[in-house]
C-alpha positions in Angstrom: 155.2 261.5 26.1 158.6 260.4 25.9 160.5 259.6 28.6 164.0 260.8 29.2 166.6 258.8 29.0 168.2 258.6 32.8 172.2 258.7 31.6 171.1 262.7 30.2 172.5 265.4 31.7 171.4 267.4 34.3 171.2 270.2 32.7 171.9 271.9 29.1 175.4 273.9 28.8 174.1 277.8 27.7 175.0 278.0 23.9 176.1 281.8 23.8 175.6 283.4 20.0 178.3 283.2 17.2 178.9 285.9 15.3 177.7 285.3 11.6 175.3 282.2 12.5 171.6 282.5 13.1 168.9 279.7 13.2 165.4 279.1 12.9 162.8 276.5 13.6 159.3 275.3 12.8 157.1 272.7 12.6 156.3 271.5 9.0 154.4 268.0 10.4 156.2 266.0 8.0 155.8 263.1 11.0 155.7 264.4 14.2 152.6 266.1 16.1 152.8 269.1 17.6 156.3 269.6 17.5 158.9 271.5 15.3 160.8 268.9 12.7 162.5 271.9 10.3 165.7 273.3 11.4 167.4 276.5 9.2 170.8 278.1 9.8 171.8 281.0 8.0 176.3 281.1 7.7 177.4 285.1 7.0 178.3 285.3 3.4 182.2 283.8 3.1 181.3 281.2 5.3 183.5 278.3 5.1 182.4 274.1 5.5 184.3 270.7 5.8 182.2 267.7 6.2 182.4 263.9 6.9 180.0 261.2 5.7 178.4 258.0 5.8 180.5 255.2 3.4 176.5 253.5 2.7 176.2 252.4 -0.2 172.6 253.5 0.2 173.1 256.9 1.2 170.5 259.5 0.2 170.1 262.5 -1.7 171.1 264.9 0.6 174.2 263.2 1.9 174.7 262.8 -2.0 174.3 266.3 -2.5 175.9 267.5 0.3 179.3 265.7 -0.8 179.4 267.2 -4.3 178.9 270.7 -2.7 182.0 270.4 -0.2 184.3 270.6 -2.7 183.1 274.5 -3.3 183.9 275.1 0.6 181.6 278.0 0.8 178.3 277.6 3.3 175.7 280.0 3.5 172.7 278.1 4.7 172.0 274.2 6.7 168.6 272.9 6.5 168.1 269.8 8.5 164.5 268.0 8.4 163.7 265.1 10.8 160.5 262.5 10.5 161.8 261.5 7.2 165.3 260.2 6.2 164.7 261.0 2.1 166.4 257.4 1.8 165.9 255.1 -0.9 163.1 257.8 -2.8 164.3 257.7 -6.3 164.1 260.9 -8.5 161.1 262.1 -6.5 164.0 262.6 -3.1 166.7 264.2 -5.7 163.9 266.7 -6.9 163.3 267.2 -3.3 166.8 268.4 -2.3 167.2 270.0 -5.5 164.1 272.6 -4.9 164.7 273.3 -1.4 168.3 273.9 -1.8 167.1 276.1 -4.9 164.5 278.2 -2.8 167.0 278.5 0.3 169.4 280.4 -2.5 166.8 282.5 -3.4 166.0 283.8 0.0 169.6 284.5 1.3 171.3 285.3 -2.6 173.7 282.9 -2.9 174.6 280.0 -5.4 172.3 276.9 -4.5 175.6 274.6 -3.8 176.1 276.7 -0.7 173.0 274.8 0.9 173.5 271.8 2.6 170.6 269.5 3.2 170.0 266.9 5.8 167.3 264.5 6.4 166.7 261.7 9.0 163.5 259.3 10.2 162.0 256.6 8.1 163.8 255.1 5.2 162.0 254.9 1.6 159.1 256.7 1.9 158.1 259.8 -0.4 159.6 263.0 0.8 157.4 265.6 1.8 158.8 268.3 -0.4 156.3 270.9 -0.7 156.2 271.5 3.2 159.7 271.9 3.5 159.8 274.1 0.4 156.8 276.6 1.3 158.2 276.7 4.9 161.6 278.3 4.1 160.3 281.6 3.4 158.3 282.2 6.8 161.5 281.0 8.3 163.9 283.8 7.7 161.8 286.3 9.7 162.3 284.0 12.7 166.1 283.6 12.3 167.9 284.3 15.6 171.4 284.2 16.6 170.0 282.2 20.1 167.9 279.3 19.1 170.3 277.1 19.5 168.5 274.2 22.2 165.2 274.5 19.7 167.4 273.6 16.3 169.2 270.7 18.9 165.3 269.9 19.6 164.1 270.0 15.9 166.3 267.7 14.2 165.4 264.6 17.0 164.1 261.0 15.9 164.0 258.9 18.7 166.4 260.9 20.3 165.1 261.4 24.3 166.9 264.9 24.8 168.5 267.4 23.1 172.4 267.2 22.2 174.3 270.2 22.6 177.8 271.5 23.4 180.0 274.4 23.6 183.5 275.3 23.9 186.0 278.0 23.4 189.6 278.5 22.5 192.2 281.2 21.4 194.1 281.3 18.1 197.1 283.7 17.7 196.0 284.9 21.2 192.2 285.7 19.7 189.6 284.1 21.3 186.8 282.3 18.8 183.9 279.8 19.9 182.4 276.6 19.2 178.9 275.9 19.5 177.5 272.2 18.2 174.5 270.1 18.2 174.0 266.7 17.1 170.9 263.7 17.0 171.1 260.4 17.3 169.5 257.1 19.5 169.2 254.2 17.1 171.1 253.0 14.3 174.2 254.3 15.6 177.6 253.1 14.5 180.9 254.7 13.3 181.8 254.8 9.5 183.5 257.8 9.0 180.3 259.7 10.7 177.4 258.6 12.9 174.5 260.5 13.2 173.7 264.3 12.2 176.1 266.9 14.0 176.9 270.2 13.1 179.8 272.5 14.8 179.7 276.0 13.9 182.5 278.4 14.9 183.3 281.9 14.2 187.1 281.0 13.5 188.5 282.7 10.5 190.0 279.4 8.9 189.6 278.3 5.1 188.0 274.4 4.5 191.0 273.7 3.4 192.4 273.8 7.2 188.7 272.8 8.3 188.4 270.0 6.4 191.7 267.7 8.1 190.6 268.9 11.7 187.1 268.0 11.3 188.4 264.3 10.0 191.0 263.9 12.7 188.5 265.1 15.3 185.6 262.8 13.6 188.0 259.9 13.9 188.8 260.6 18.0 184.9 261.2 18.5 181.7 260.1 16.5 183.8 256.9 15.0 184.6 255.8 18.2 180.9 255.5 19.6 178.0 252.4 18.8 174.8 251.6 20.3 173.5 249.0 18.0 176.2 248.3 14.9 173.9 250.0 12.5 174.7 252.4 10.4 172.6 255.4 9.0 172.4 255.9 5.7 171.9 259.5 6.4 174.8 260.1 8.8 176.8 263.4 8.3 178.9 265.7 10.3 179.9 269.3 9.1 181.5 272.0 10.9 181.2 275.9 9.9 183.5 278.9 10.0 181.8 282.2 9.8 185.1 284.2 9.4 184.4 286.6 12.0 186.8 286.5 14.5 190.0 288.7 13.6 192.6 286.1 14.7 195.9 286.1 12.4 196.0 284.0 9.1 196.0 280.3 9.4 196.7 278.2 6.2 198.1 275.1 7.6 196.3 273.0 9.3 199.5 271.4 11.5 200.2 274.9 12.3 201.0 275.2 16.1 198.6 277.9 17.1 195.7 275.9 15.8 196.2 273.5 18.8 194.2 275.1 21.2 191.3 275.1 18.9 192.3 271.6 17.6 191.9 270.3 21.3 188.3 272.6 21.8 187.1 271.2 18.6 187.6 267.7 20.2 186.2 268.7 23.4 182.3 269.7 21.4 183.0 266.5 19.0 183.7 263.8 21.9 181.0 265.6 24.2 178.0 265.1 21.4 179.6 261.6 21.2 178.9 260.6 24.8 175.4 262.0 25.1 174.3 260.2 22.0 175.3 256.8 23.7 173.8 257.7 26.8 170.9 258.7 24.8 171.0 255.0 23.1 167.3 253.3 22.5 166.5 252.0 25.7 169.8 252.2 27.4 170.0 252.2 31.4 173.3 252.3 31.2 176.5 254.4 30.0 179.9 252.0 28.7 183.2 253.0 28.4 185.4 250.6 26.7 189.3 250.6 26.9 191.8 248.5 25.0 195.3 248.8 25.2 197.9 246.9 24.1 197.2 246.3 20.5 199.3 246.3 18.2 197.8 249.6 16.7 195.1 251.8 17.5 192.9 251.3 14.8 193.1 247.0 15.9 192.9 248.4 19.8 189.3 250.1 18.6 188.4 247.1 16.4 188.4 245.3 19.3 186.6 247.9 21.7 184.0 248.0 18.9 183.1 244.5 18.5 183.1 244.1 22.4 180.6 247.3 22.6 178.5 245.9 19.7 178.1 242.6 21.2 175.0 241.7 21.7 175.3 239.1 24.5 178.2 241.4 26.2 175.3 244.4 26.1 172.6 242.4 27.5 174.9 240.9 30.1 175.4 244.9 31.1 172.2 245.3 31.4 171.2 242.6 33.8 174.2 243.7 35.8 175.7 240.2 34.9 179.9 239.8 35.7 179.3 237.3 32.4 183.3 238.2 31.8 183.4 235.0 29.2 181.4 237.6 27.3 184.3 239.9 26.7 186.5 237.0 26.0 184.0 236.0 23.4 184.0 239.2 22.0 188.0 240.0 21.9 188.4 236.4 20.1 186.5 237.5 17.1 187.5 240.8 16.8 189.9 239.6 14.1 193.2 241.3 15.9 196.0 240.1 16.8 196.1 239.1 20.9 198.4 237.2 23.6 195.8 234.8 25.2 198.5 234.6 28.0 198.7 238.3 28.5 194.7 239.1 28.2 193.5 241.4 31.3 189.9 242.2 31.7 188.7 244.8 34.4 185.2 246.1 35.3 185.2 249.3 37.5 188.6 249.0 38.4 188.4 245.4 39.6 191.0 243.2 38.0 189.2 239.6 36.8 191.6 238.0 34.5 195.5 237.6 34.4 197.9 234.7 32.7 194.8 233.4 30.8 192.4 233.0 33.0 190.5 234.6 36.3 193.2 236.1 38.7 193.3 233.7 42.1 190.8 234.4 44.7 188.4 236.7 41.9 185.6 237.2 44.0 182.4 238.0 41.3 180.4 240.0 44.1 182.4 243.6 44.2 182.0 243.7 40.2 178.1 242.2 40.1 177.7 245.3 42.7 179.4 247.8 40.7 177.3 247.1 37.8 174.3 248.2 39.1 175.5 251.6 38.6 174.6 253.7 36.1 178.3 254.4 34.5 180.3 251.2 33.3 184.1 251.3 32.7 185.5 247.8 31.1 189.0 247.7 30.4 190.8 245.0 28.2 195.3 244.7 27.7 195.6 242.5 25.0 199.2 242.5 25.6 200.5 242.6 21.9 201.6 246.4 21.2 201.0 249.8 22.6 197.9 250.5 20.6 194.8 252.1 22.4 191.2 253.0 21.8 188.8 254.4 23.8 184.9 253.3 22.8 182.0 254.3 24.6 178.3 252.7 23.8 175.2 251.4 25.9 173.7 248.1 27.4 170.6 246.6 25.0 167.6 246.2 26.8 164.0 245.4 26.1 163.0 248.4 25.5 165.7 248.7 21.9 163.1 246.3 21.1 159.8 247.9 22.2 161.2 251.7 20.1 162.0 249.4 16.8 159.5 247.2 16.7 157.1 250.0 16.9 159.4 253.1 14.8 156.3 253.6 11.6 153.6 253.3 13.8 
C-alpha cells in the first residue's frame, strides 16, 4: 500500500461541476492492479484549448500529437492514460494515439484533432493500445460532470495523493470557474511544462486569448518547481474553455477585465505546483527558495533552480544539516552574475551570511532546530539587480532511491 506522503494536504478542496465538462474513469490494467489508470473528459462542442509542452527531444507520440492539434484550438475530448508513458515506441505508439484519438471522435462526432492524448509511466515499452481503445466506449455511459478527485486519482504514477485545485473569478462582472488536476512525484523539472496538468474553465475566451495566459501562468508556476532535475518526456499542460459562461467578449488577452481571471488562473496553476513538490519521491520535507537581487528574473530563478536541484544542498535538508557552504556551492555555479561581497543567505528567517562570509556571533543551533520542521524557507540576495524568483522543490532522501531503483518491478 502506498504511503502518503506527510507534506499532503489535509484535506481535498470540493471541485464543484463546470458547465460543459464531464469525466470518466476506469481501470484498463495497463500496469496497475486493482485500480483505475484511464481518465476521459468530454469539452461541450466549441470548446476552446491552449497547451504548453515538454522541449525533449524525446517526447512521445501524444505530446507529438497533441502539439500539431493546438494549432486548430478546438477541444472536445482529453484522454490521459497512466502505467505507460508511450515513449520511445516507434510506429507501434503513433498507431496507438492515432486509433484512440480516432475512436474518441467517433463516440462524441467530432474531427479526431479535437482529442488530446496523454500518457505517462514507463518509457519504451509497447503501448497497450487495444485496452485503451475497447475501453472508450463503456466510458461514455459513465461520464459525469463530478468525478473530478477519481480522474486526479487515475492519471497517478508514483504520485502519493491526488492533485487537485479550484478557483473562481469574475470577468466583465460574470462569474466563471476553474477546476484543475495535475500528476507528478519523480522526474520533475521545469522546461516549459512539468508534469501532466489540466485546467478546465467555463470562461467564454478563444485560444487565441487562452494560449498567452496559459504561458505566462506556466512560467509563474509549473516552471518554477523541481524535485529531481529530470525532465519528462511526456510533460504537458493544457487548459480548457467550455464557452459557457455569458461574460462579455474578450479578444485580447492584456485586456483589463481578464485580470481577475488572470490572477485565479495563477492561483490553480501555482497550487498544483506546490503539492507536486510536496508530493516529491521520498520527500519529508517542503522548500521554498527565494532569490533576489539578480540582475533579472529569469538569472534570479536560474539560481533558485540550481540551488533546489542540488543534490548535496537536498540531502543536507534532509538530515536537518545548517551545511550553508552548500548554498554557496550551489549559487557559484549557477552561471549568473553575483556580488560575493553582497551575498545573504537565510534559513527560516535567520540571517547566516553578510559581507562575504557568516554574520558575527551566527549561532548554527536556532537554524539546525528550524530545520527539523516540515516547511523550509531559504532565501538568497545576490546583490546585483532587482531580479527575483521564487522556486519551491523537496529534500532527497533514501527513499528517491528505494521508488527508482525499484519503478518496473
Amino acid at each position: 500500500m502506498t504511503i502518503v506522503s506527510p507534506l499532503a494536504p489535509e484535506r481535498l478542496p470540493e471541485l464543484k461541476p463546470i458547465l460543459g465538462v464531464r469525466l470518466a474513469t476506469v481501470a484498463c490494467g495497463i500496469r496497475y492492479a486493482g485500480r483505475e489508470d484511464l481518465m476521459l473528459a468530454e469539452l461541450a462542442p466549441g470548446s476552446a484549448i491552449a497547451g504548453v509542452f515538454t522541449k525533449s527531444q524525446t517526447a512521445g507520440p501524444p505530446v507529438l500529437w497533441c502539439r500539431d492539434c493546438l494549432p486548430g484550438g478546438k477541444v472536445r475530448g482529453v484522454i490521459v492514460n497512466s502505467g505507460n508513458a508511450n515513449v520511445f515506441t516507434g510506429r507501434a505508439g503513433r498507431d496507438v494515439v492515432e486509433q484512440t484519438a480516432a475512436t474518441a471522435a467517433r463516440l462524441f462526432g467530432c474531427d479526431p484533432k479535437e482529442i488530446f492524448i496523454s500518457s505517462t509511466g514507463v518509457i519504451g515499452e509497447p503501448p497497450p493500445g487495444q485496452k485503451i481503445v475497447e475501453a472508450l466506449p463503456r466510458m461514455v455511459p459513465m461520464l459525469s460532470p463530478d468525478a473530478w478527485e477519481p480522474a486526479a486519482r487515475a492519471i497517478m504514477t508514483t504520485d502519493t495523493f491526488a492533485k487537485v485545485a479550484t478557483a473562481t473569478a469574475t470577468i466583465g462582472g460574470v462569474g466563471v470557474r476553474l477546476n484543475g488536476f495535475a500528476k507528478g512525484s519523480g522526474m520533475i523539472a521545469p522546461d516549459m511544462a512539468t508534469m501532466l496538468g489540466y485546467i478546465f474553465t467555463d470562461a467564454a475566451l478563444p485560444a487565441a486569448v487562452l494560449q498567452p495566459l496559459l504561458a505566462q501562468a506556466a512560467d509563474r508556476s509549473f516552471n518554477c518547481l523541481t524535485v529531481d532535475g529530470d525532465t519528462s518526456t511526456s510533460d504537458t499542460v493544457l487548459l480548457c474553455a467550455t464557452q459557457q459562461s455569458a461574460h462579455p467578449v474578450m479578444a485580447d488577452p492584456a485586456d483589463g477585465r481578464l485580470e481577475g481571471f488572470r490572477q485565479a488562473l495563477y492561483a490553480v496553476m501555482i497550487d498544483l505546483a506546490q503539492q507536486i513538490a510536496r508530493d516529491g519521491e521520498g520527500a519529508q520535507k517542503f522548500v521554498t527558495i527565494e532569490v533576489t537581487g539578480a540582475e533579472t528574473a529569469q538569472a534570479a530563478r536560474r539560481i533558485a533552480l540550481t540551488i533546489g536541484n542540488s543534490p548535496l544542498v537536498k540531502t543536507a535538508l534532509s538530515a536537518g544539516d545548517p551545511n550553508w557552504g552548500r548554498i554557496v556551492m550551489a549559487v557559484g555555479r549557477a552561471g549568473e552574475k553575483i556580488d560575493p561581497d553582497r551575498l545573504s543567505i537565510s534559513i527560516g528567517g535567520i540571517r547566516i551570511t553578510a559581507e562575504g562570509g557568516p554574520v558575527p556571533g551566527y549561532d548554527e543551533g536556532p537554524v539546525a532546530e528550524y530545520m527539523k520542521g516540515r516547511n523550509i524557507t531559504i532565501a538568497v540576495g545576490v546583490g546585483t539587480g532587482r531580479g527575483s524568483a521564487t522556486v519551491w522543490t523537496c529534500d532527497l532522501t533514501h527513499s528517491y532511491i528505494d521508488i527508482n531503483a525499484s519503478y518496473r518491478s
